[in-house]
PLY file of the C-alpha trace (Angstrom):
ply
format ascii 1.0
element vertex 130
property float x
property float y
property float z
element edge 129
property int vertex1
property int vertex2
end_header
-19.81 -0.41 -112.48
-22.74 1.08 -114.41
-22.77 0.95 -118.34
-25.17 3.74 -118.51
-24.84 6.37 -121.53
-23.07 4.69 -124.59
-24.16 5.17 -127.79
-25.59 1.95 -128.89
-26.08 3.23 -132.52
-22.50 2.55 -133.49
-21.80 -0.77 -131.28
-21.62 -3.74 -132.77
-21.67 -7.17 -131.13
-19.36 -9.70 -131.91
-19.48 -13.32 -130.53
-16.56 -15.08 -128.70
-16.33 -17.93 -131.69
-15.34 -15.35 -133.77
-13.10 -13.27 -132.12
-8.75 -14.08 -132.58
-5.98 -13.29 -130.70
-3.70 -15.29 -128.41
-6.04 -18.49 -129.36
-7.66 -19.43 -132.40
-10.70 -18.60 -131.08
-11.96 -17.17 -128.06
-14.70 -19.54 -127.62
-15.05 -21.19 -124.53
-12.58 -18.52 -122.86
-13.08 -18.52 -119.36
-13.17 -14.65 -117.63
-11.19 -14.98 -114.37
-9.57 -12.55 -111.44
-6.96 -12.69 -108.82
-9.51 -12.92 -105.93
-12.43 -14.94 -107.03
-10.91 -17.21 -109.66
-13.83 -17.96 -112.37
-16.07 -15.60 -112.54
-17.85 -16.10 -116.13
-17.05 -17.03 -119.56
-16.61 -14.78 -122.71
-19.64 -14.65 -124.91
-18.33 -11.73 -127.06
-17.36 -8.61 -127.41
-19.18 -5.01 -128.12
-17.14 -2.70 -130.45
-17.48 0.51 -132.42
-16.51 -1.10 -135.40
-15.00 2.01 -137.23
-13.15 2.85 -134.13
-11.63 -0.49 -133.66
-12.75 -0.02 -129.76
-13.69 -2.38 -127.61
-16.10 -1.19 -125.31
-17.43 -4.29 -123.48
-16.66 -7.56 -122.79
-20.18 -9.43 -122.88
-19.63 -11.95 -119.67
-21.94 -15.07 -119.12
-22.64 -16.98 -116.03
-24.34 -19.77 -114.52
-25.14 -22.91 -116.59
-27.81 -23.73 -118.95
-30.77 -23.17 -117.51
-30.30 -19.89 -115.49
-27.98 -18.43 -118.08
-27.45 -14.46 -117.72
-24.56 -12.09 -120.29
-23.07 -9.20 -118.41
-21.78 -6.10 -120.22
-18.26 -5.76 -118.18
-16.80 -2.46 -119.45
-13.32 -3.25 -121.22
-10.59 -1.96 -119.83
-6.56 -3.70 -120.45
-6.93 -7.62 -118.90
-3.86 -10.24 -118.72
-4.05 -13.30 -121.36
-3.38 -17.01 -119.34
-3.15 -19.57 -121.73
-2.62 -22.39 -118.52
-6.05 -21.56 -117.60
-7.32 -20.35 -121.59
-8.22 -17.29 -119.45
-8.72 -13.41 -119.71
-7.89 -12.38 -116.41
-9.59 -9.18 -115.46
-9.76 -6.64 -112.62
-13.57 -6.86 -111.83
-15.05 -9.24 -109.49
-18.34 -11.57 -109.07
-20.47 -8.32 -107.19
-19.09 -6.16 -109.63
-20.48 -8.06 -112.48
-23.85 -8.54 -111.19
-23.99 -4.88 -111.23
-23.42 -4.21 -114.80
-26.33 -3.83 -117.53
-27.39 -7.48 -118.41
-26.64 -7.42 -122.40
-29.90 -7.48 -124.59
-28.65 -9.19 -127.80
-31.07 -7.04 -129.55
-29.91 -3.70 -128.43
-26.81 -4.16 -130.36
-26.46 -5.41 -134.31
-24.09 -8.21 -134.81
-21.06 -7.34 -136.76
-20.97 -7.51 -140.60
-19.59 -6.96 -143.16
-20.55 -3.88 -143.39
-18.74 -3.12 -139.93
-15.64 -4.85 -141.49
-15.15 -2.57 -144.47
-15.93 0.49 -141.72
-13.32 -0.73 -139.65
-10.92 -1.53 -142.77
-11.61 2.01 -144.01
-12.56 4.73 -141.90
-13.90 7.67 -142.67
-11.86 10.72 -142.64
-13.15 14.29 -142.83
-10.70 15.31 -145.11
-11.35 12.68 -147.83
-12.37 14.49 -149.99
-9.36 17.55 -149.75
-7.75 17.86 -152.58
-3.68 17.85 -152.35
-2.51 21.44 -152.65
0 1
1 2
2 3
3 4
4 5
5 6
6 7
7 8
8 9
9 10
10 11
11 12
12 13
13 14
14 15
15 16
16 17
17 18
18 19
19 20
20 21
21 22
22 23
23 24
24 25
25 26
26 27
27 28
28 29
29 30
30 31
31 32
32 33
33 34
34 35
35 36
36 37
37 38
38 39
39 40
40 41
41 42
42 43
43 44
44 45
45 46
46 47
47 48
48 49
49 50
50 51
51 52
52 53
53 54
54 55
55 56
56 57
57 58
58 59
59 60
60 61
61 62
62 63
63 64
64 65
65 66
66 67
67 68
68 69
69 70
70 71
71 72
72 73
73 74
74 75
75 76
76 77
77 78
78 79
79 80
80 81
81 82
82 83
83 84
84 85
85 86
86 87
87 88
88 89
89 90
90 91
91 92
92 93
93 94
94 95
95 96
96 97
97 98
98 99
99 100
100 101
101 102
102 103
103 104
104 105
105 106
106 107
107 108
108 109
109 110
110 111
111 112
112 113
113 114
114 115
115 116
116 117
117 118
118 119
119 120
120 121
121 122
122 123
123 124
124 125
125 126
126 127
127 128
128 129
């Protein structure tokens, strides 16, 4: 699981407090799979904003002191709210082999990204009707 040629110019990074969905918030979501059970918990998310795409789930592990974030490539993951889980299909070795996220490789997401996503830009935005 390598995370190798993305284009970080357009990814923004977006952290788990402020991410919705099935909870309020997806802080202190725990990133689980059907063979290992816990394997990390969700720190955030990396997105093309204007895209809407998700491109990584950032995963952390171990405790305080020997802390390390994960980028785990996204791809579709089962919600358990018993557990206030995202289940995934990656396990612990797989994880330790993804690119360790570098906060400042990515921007965090603004406002700026908001109106981007809200309003994308379309090539033809400036055609005028016929």
């Amino acid at each position: 699981m390598t995370t190798e040629g993305f284009d970080r110019s357009r990814l923004c990074y977006l952290d788990a407090a402020s991410v919705a969905g099935p909870f309020p918030t997806c802080a202190d979501v725990d990133v689980w799979n059907d063979v290992d059970g816990k394997i990390g918990q969700l720190d955030g998310i990396v997105l093309d904003a204007e895209t809407r795409h998700v491109h990584y789930l950032v995963v952390a592990t171990g405790g305080t002191f020997r802390r390390r974030r994960y980028l785990l490539p996204f791809r579709p993951a089962r919600i358990d709210m018993e557990r206030h889980a995202l289940c995934v299909d990656a396990h612990k070795t797989d994880l330790m082999r993804c690119k360790e996220f570098e906060p400042a490789a990515f921007h965090r997401f603004s406002d700026d990204d908001l109106i981007a996503a809200l309003f994308p830009r379309s090539s033809d935005h400036d055609a005028q009707p016929a």
